[in-house]
VOGU-3710 file (C-alpha; in Angstrom, 3 decimals, decimal comma):
1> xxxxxxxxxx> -4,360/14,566/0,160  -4,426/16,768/-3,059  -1,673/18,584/-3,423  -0,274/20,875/-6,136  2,725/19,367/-8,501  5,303/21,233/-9,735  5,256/20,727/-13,929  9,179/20,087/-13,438  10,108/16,630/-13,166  12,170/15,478/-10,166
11> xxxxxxxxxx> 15,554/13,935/-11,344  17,069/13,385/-8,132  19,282/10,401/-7,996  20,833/10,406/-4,755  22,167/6,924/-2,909  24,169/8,755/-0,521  23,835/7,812/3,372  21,554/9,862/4,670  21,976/11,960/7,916  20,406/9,874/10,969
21> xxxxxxxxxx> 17,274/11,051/12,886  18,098/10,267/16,798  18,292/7,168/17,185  18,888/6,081/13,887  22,208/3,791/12,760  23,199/4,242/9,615  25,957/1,942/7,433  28,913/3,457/6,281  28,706/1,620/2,735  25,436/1,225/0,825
31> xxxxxxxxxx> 24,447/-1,813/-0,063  21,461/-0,681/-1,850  22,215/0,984/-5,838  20,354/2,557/-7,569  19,823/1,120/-10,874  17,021/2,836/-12,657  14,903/5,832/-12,210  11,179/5,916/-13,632  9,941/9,260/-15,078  6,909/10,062/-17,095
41> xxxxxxxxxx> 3,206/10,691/-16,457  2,665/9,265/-13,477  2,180/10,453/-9,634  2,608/7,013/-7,963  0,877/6,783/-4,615  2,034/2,839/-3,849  3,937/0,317/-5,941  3,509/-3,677/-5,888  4,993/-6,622/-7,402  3,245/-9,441/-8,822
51> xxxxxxxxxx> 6,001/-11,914/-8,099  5,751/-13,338/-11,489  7,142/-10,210/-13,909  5,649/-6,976/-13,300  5,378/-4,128/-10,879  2,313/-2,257/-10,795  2,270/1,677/-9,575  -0,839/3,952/-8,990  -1,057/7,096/-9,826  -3,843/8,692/-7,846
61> xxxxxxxxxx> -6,061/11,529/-9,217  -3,122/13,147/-10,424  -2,862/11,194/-13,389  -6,080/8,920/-13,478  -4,119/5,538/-14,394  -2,577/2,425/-12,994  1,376/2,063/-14,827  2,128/-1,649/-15,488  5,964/-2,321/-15,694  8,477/-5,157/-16,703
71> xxxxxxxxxx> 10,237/-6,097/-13,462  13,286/-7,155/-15,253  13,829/-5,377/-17,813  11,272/-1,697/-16,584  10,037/-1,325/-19,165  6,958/0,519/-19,469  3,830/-2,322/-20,846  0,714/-0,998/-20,243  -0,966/2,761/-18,781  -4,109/1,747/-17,899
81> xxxxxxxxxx> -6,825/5,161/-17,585  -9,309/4,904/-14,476  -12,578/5,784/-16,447  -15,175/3,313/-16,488  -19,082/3,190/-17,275  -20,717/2,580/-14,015  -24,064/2,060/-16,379  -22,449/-1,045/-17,336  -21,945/-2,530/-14,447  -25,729/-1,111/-12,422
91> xxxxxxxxxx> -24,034/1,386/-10,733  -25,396/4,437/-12,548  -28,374/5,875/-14,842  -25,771/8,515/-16,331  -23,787/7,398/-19,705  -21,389/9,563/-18,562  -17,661/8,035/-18,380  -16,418/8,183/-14,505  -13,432/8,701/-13,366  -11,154/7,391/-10,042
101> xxxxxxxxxx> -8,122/7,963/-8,594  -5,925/4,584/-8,133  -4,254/4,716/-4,438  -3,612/0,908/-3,681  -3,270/-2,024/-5,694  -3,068/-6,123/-4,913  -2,891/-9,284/-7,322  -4,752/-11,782/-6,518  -3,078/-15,381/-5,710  -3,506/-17,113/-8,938
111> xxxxxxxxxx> -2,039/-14,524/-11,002  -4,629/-13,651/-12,964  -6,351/-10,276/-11,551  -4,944/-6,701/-10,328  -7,320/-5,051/-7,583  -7,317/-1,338/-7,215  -8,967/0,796/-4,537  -9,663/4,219/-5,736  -9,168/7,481/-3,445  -12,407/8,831/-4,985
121> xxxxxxxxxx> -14,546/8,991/-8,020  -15,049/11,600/-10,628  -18,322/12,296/-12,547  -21,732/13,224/-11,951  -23,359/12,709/-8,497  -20,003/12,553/-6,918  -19,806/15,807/-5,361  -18,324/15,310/-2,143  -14,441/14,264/-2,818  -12,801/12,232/0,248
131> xxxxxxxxxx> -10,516/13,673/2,334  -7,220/12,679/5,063  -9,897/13,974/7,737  -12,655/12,864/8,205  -15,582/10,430/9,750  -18,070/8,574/8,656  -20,420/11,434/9,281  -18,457/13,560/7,281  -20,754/12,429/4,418  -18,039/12,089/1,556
141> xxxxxxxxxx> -18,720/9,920/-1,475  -18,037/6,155/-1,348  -15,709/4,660/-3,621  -14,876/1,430/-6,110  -12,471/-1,463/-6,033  -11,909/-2,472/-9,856  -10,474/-5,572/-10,586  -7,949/-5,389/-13,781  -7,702/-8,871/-15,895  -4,482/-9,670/-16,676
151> xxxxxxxxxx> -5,208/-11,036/-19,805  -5,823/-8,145/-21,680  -5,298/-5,264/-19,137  -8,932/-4,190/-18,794  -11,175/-3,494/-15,340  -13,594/-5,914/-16,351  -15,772/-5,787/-12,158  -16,084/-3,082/-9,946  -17,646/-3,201/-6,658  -18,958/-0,569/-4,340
161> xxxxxxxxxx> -16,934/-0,212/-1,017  -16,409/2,454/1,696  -15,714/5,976/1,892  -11,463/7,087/0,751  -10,635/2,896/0,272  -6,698/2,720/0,425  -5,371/-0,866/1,203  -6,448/-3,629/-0,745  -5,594/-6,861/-0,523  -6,293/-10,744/-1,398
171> xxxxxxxxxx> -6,666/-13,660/1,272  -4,154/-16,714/-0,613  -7,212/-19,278/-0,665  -8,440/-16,516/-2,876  -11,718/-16,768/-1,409  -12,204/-12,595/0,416  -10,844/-9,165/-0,804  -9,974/-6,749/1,825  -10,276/-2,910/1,917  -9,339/-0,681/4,253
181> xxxxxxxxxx> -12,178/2,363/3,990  -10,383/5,123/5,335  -13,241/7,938/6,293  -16,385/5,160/6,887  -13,880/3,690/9,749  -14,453/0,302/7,973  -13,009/-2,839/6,263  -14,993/-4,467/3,436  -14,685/-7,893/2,795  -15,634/-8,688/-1,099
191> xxxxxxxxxx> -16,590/-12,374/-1,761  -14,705/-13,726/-5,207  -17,053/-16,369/-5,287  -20,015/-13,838/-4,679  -18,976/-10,777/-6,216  -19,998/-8,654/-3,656  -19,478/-7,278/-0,483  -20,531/-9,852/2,306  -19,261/-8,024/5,352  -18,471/-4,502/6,851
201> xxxxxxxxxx> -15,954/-4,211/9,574  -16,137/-1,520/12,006  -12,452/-0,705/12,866  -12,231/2,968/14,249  -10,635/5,873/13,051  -8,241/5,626/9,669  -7,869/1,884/9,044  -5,123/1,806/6,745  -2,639/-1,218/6,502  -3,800/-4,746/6,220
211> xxxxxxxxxx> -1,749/-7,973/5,983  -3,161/-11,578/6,062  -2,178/-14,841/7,295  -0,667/-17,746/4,857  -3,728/-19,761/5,793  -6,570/-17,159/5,484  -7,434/-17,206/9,059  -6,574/-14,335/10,312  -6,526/-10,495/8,951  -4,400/-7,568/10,648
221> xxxxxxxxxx> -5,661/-4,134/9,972  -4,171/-1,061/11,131  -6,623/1,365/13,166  -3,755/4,515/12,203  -6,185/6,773/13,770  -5,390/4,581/17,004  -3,183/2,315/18,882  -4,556/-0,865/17,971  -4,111/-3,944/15,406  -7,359/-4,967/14,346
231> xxxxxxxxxx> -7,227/-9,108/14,067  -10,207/-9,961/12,551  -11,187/-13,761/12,465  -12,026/-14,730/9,030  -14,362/-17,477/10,359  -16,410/-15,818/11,773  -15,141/-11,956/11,508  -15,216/-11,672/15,024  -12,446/-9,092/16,336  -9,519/-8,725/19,412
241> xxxxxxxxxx> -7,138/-6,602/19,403  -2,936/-6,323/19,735  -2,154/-2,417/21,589  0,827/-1,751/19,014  1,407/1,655/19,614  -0,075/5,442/18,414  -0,309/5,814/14,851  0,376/2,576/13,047  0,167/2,304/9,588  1,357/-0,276/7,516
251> xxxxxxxxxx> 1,639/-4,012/8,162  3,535/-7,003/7,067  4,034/-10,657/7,987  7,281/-12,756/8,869  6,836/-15,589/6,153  5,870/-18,531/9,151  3,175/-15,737/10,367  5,271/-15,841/13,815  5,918/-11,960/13,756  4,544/-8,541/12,591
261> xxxxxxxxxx> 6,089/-5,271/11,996  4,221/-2,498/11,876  4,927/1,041/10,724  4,435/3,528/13,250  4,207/7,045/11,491  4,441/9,870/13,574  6,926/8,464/16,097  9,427/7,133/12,832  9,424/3,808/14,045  9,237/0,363/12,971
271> xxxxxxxxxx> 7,577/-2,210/15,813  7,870/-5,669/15,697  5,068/-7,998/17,706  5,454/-11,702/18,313  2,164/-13,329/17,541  3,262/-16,667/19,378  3,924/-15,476/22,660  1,367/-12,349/22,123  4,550/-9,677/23,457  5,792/-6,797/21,861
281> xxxxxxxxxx> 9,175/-7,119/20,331  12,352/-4,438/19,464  11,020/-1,808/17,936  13,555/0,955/15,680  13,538/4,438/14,115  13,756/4,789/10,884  13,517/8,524/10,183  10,603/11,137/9,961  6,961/9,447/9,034  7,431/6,007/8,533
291> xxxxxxxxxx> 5,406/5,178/5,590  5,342/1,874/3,555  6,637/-1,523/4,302  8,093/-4,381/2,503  9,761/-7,695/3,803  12,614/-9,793/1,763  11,443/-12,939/0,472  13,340/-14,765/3,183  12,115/-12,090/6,047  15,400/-11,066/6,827
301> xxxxxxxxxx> 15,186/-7,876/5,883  12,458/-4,617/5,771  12,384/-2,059/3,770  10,716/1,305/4,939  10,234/4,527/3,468  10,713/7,554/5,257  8,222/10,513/3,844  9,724/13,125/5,581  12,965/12,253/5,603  13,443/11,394/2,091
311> xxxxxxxxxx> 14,973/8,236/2,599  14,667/4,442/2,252  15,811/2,496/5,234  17,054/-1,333/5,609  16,148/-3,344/8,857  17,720/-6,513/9,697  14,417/-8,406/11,272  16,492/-10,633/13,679  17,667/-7,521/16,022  15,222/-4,842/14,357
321> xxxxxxxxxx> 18,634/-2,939/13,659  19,156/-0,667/10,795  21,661/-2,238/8,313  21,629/1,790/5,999  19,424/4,358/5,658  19,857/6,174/1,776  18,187/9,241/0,390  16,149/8,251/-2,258  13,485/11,220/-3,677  11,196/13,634/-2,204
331> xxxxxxxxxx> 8,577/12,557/-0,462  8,841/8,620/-1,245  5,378/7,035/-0,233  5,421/3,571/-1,443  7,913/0,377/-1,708  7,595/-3,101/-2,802  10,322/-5,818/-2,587  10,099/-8,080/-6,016  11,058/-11,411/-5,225  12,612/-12,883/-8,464
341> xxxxxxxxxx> 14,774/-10,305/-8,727  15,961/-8,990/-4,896  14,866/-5,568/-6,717  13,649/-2,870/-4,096  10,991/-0,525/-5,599  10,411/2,873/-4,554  7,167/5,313/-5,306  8,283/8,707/-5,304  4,794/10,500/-4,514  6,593/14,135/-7,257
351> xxxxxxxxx> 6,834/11,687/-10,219  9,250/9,311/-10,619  10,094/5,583/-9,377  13,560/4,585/-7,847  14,825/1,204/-8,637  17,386/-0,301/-6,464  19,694/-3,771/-6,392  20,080/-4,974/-2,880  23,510/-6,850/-3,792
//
């Protein structure tokens, strides 16, 4: 995961149509602009909208921070440094101030909190750093989720998850937080009432992406070590299964819950699954290591970044055709579709964040 960055900041601009993978379609005119690029300190791993003004990014170990940004007008509001005093919160005999590494970040339903899962943690008795390989008997450190009040900007809870946590996110009864534990093969599920971790989750090898159903029922974690869709019953957190495909990573909902798409990273493709018949739908590639996922407020439209590629493609859901693929940075890594403003949001894992209109 750690990787060396060049001191030179990226200023690469491009919205030209990119040249297609096999199998790709690309659209002769770009719909998508660019209308802002993002420098500064950061090293942003994943980007997400709040829906109600800002855009959060996460910058990793890299930079140690979380960037908070004005959706309309991005601006930069708040940097937000990853040290905390596990003392404080029973965590820790040391005084020393630890440090994390923000990966993944989700607000919670009501608006008022920003959780963050962090890669790893810096300070004393962490000795063992996570890594992109690895098991649960790989013995690397566990990790924290902090929660971020919007209020003020501060982590004001922390709690005590897995081993490498990357996706976070919030059921909408705000009732369980969700984390994907990368090396301990797990998802935690964090009670807001009970402030604590109620229930471990054995999923297999690299659960990354998790998206939940509009009525809490139901979470969908990616096994991207596997083939499978983890659907864990929220009842009861019993488990079956959906055979997706090798490699899947990221997951999103249609806004009715009737469909999933799923990226599938080392094939390039995006899958779709109908969850009312239970049958695999079109699937499409996209380009070289299908990262991140984002769906238009309507769910007409995906977003997907391409790592490898360097681009940013546009799926129309109804046919799971490509509307344009655009080049959009080096290695981009993270995307988030802001609602209020059709804006498209793109983390560029050298530095920088692409903004783009989708008039």
């Amino acid at each position: 995961m750690r990787k060396v960055f060049s001191l030179l900041v990226l200023s690469l601009s491009f919205t030209l149509v990119a040249l297609p993978a096999q199998g790709e379609e690309v659209a002769k005119k770009s719909s998508m602009k660019l209308i802002k690029t993002i420098d500064g300190s950061i090293a942003p791993k994943s980007v997400r909208t709040s829906n109600d003004g800002i855009i959060s990014a996460h910058n990793m170990m890299y930079k140690h921070s979380i960037t908070i940004y004005d959706a309309k007008t991005f601006e930069l509001l708040k940097t937000i440094p990853d040290s905390v005093s596990l003392k404080d919160y029973g965590y820790s005999m040391s005084s020393s101030v630890f440090r994390g590494s923000p990966v993944e970040g989700t607000f919670s339903p009501d608006g008022k909190y920003l959780y963050v899962s962090n890669y790893a943690m810096y300070g004393p008795g962490y000795k063992k750093e996570g890594s992109d390989t690895c098991s649960p008997s790989s013995g690397f450190d566990k990790s924290f989720i902090y929660r971020i009040n919007r209020s003020n900007y501060q982590i004001d809870a922390i709690y005590p998850v897995g081993a490498v946590p990357k996706v976070v996110e919030v059921t909408p009864d705000n009732k369980y937080v969700l984390v994907a534990n990368w090396c301990s093969y797990t998802v935690s599920v964090i009670s807001i009432a009970e402030q604590k971790v109620v229930k471990t989750v054995s999923i297999g090898r690299y659960p990354r992406g998790i998206a939940i159903s509009k009525d809490s029922s139901k979470a969908y974690v990616a096994e991207m070590g596997g083939s499978r869709i983890h659907v864990i019953n929220l009842a009861d957190f019993s488990v079956t299964y959906i055979p997706i495909g090798s490699n899947p990573r990221a997951v999103v909902l249609s806004p009715d819950d009737s469909k999933m798409y799923v990226t599938m990273n080392l094939s390039g493709r995006v899958a779709s699954w109908d969850l009312i018949t239970n049958k695999p739908g079109k699937s499409v590639r996209t380009g070289n290591k299908a990262r991140s996922l984002a769906l238009s407020s309507d769910g007409s439209e995906l977003f997907v970044v391409n790592y490898m590629s360097n681009t940013m493609s546009k799926i129309q859901t109804s046919d799971m055709k490509i509307l344009e693929t655009i080049k959009v940075c080096p290695e981009p890594i993270g995307v988030t579709y802001d609602n209020p403003t059709k804006n498209t949001w793109v983390a560029c894992y050298r530095g920088q964040i692409k903004i783009y209109s989708n008039s």
